[in-house]
C-alpha positions as CSV (number, residue, x, y, z in Angstrom):
1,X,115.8,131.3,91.7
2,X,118.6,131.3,89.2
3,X,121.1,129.0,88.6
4,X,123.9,130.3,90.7
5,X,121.8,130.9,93.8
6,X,120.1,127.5,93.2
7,X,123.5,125.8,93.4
8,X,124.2,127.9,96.4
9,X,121.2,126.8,98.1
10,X,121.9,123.1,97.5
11,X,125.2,122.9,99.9
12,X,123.9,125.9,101.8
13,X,119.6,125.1,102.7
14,X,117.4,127.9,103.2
15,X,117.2,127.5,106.8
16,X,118.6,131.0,108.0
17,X,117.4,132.2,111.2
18,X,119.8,133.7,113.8
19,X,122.4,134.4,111.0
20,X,123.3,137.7,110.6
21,X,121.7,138.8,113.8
22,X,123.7,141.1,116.1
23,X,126.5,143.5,114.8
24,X,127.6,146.9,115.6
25,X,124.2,148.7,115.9
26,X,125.9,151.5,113.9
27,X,125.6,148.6,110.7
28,X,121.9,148.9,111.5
29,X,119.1,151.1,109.5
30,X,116.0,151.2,110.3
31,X,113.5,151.0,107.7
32,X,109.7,151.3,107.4
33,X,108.2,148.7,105.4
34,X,104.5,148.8,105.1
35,X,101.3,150.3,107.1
36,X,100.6,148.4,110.7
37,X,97.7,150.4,111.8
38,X,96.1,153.0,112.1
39,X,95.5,155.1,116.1
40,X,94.3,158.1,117.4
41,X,96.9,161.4,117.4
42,X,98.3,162.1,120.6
43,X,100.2,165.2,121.6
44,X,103.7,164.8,120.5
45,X,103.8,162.6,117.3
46,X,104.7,163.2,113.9
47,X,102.4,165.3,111.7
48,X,103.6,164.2,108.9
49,X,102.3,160.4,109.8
50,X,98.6,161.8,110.2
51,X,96.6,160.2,107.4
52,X,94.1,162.3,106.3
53,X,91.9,160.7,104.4
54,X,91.0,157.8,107.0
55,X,91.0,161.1,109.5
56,X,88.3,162.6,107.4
57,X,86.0,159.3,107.7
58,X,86.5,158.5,111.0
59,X,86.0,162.0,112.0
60,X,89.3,162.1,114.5
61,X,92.7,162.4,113.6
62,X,94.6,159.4,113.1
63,X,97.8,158.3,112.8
64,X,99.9,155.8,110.4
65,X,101.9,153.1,112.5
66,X,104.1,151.4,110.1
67,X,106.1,148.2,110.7
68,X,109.6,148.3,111.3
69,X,113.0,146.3,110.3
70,X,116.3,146.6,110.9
71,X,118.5,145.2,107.8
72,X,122.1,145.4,107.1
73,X,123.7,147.0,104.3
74,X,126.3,144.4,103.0
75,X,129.5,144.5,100.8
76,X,131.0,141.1,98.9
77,X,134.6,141.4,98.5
78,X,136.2,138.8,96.0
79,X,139.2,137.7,94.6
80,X,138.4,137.3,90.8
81,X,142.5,136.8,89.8
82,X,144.5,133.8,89.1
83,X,145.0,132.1,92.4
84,X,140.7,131.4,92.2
85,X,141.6,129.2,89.2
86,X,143.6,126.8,91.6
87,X,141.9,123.1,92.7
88,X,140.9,123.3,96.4
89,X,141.9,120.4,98.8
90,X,138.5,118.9,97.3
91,X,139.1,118.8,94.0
92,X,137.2,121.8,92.8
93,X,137.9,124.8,91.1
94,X,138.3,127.7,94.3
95,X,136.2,130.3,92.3
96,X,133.3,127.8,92.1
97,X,133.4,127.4,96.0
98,X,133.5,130.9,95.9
99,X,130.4,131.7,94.1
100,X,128.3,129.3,96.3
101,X,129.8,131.0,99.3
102,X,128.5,134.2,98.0
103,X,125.3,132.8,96.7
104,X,125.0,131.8,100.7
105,X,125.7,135.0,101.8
106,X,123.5,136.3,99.2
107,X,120.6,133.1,100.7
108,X,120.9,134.8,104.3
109,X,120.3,138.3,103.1
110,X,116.9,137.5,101.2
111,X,115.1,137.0,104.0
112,X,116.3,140.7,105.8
113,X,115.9,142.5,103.0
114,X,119.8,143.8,103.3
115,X,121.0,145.8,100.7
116,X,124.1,144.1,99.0
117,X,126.6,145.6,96.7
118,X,129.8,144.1,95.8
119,X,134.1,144.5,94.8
120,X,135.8,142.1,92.7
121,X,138.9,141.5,90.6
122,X,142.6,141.0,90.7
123,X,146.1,143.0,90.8
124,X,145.1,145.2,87.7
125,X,142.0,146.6,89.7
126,X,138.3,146.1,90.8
127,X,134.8,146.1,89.4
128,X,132.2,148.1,91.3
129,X,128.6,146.7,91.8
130,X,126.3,149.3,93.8
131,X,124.2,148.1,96.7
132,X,120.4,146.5,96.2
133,X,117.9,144.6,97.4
134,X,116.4,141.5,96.1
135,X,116.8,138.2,94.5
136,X,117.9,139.4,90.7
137,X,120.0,141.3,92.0
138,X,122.4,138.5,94.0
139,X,121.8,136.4,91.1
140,X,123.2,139.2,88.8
141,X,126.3,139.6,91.2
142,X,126.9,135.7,91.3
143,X,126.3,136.2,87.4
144,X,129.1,138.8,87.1
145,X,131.6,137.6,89.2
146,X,131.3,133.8,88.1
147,X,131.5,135.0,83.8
148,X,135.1,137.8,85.1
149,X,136.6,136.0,82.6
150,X,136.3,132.3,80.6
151,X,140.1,131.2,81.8
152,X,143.1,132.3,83.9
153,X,144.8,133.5,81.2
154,X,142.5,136.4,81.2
155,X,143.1,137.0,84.7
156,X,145.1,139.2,86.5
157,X,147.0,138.3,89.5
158,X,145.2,138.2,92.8
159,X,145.9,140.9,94.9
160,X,142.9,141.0,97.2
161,X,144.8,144.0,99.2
162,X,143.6,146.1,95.9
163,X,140.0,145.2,96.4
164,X,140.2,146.0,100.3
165,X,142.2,149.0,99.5
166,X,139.5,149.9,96.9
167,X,136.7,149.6,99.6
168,X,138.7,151.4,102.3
169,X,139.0,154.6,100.1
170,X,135.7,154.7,98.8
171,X,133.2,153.5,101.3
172,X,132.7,155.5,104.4
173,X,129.9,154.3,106.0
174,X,129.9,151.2,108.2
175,X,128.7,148.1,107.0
176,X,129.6,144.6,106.8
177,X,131.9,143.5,104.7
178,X,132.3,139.6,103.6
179,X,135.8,139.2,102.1
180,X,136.1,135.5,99.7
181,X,139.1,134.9,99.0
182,X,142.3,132.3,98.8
183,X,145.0,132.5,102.0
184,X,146.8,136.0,101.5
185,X,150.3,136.8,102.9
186,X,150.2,137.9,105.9
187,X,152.6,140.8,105.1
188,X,152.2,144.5,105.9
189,X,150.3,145.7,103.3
190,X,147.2,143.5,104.5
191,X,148.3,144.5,108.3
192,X,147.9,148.2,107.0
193,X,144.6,147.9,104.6
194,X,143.3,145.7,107.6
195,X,143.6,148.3,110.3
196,X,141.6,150.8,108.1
197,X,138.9,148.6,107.0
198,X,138.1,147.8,110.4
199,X,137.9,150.9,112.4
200,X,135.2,151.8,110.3
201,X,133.3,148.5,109.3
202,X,132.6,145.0,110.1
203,X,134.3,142.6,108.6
204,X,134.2,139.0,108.0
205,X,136.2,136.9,106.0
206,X,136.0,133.1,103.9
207,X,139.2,131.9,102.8
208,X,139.3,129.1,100.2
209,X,142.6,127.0,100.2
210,X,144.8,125.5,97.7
211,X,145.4,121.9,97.3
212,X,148.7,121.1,99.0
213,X,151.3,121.2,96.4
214,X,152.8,117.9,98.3
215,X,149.5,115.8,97.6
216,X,148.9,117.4,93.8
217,X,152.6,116.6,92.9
218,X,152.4,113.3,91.0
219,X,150.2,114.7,88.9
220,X,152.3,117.6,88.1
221,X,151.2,120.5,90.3
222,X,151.9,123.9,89.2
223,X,151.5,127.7,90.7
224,X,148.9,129.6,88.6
225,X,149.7,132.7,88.9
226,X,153.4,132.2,87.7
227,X,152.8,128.6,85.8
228,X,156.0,127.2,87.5
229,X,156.4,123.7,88.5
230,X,155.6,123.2,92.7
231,X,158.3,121.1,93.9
232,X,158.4,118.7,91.0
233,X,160.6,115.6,91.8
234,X,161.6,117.3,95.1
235,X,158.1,116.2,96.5
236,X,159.6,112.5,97.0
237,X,162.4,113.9,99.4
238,X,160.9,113.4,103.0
239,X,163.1,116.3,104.1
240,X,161.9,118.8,101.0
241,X,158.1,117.7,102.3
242,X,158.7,117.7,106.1
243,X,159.9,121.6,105.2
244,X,157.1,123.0,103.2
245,X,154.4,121.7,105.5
246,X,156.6,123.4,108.5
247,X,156.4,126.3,106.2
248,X,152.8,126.2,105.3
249,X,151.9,125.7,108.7
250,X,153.7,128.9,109.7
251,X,152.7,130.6,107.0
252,X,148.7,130.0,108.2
253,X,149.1,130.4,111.7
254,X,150.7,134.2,111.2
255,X,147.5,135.0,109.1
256,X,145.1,133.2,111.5
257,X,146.5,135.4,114.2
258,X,146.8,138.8,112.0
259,X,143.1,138.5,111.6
260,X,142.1,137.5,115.6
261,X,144.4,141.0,116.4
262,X,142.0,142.4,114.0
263,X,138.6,140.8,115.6
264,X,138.2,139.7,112.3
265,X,135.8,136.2,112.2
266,X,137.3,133.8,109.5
267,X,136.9,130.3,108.4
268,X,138.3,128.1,105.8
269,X,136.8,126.8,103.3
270,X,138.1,123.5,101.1
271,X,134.9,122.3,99.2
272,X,131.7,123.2,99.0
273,X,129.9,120.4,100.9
274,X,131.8,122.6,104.2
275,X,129.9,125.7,103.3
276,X,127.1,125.7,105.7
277,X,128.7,124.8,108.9
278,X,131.8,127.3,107.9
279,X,129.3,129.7,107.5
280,X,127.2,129.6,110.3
281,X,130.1,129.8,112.5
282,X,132.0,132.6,110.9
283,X,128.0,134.8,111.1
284,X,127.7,132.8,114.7
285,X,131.3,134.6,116.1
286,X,130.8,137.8,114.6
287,X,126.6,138.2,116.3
288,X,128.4,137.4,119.7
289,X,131.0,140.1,118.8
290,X,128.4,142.9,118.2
């Protein structure tokens, strides 16, 4: 494996059976994989199946049984802008939890042979990576997303409402998408994109936090999208601090419920030692939901 899936694989295992199961069945494609058996022709089945040449030894026809797997075509929607470059609540970059959250994604589908394409990038507009199967191929997406750009300044703003908007114009056929990104707004414009995306696919989403601007103060925490200071010395007021957690609070329990009115499974994410069991239980809601 390569380097990024190798990372993902260390806070993630390899153990994944019983993820992924379930879904719409419209999210599921049937696809023959390689020759079973051979039996007799009955009345009825395909001709094209017959195989001739094993017919012409045997001296009956016969007919190819192949074996059979459903997979799922998958779509990895990330936030490659500024707000990625933030420390999560455990001290580590959010776009380097976000690559082993896709590498674990990317770990799951392996074994199903999905087919897994991806959207990425910020305010100013997204990157297209069609759908395949195999393991160079989620190491190349890892790859891509992971070397966007060498620092924030190079970034673009987050707006993951572009990338969903993106998807919702150009993708028609269901599938399941697996949206990585920080703790949008709950405003309209997601409300709107939202209700688009998911009368036509599945959707699941990992959301990465910041580090509360309250516990990064003393050491001088900053926004990076804007590069203002967060607080500054009001962080020592009880009254300023008592406030923005209020606010916070608020401000997460209007998302949480935009995305239960939307079935949406979600989980948060603060480090990458959470990974596995956040996860299992965001693939574990959305199997019961199918």
């Amino acid at each position: 494996m390569g380097k990024h899936l190798n990372r993902a694989k260390a806070y993630f295992g390899t153990d994944t059976r019983g993820m992924l199961e379930g879904g719409r069945y419209a999210l599921l494609h049937t696809r023959s994989l390689e020759l079973d058996e051979l039996r007799p022709y009955v009345p009825g089945d395909d001709v094209r199946d017959i195989d001739w040449k094993a017919s012409a030894r045997s001296g009956g026809v016969l007919i190819k049984q192949f074996v059979s797997e459903k997979h799922h075509k998958v779509l990895l929607v990330a936030d490659a802008g500024r707000n990625m470059c933030a420390l999560a609540p455990g001290g580590e970059l959010k776009s380097d939890i976000a690559v082993n959250v896709l590498g674990a994604v990317g770990l799951i589908t392996l074994g199903r042979t999905d087919e897994v394409g991806m959207v990425y990038g910020d305010a100013r507009g997204s990157v297209n990576v069609r759908q395949r199967r195999g393991e160079n191929h989620i190491e190349s997406v890892l790859t891509r997303y992971h070397g966007h750009s060498a620092g924030h300044t190079a970034r673009g703003p987050s707006d993951i409402v572009c990338q969903l908007t993106y998807v919702a114009t150009h993708y028609r056929h269901p599938m399941l998408i697996v949206v990585v990104s920080d703790e949008p707004d709950a405003d309209p414009r997601l409300a709107e994109v939202l209700g688009r995306l998911t009368a036509r696919h599945d959707v699941m989403w990992a959301m990465i936090p910041d580090m509360p601007a309250v516990a990064a103060a003393e050491d001088g925490a900053y926004d990076v999208a804007t590069g203002r200071r967060v607080l500054g010395s009001a962080s020592h007021e009880p009254r300023v601090v008592a406030a923005y957690r209020m606010a916070e609070q608020r401000r997460i329990r209007h998302l949480a419920e935009m995305m239960t009115t939307h079935r949406i499974p979600h989980v948060t994410i603060p480090r990458s030692e959470a990974i596995r069991a956040a996860v299992a239980d965001m693939t574990g809601v959305w199997s019961r939901a199918g």
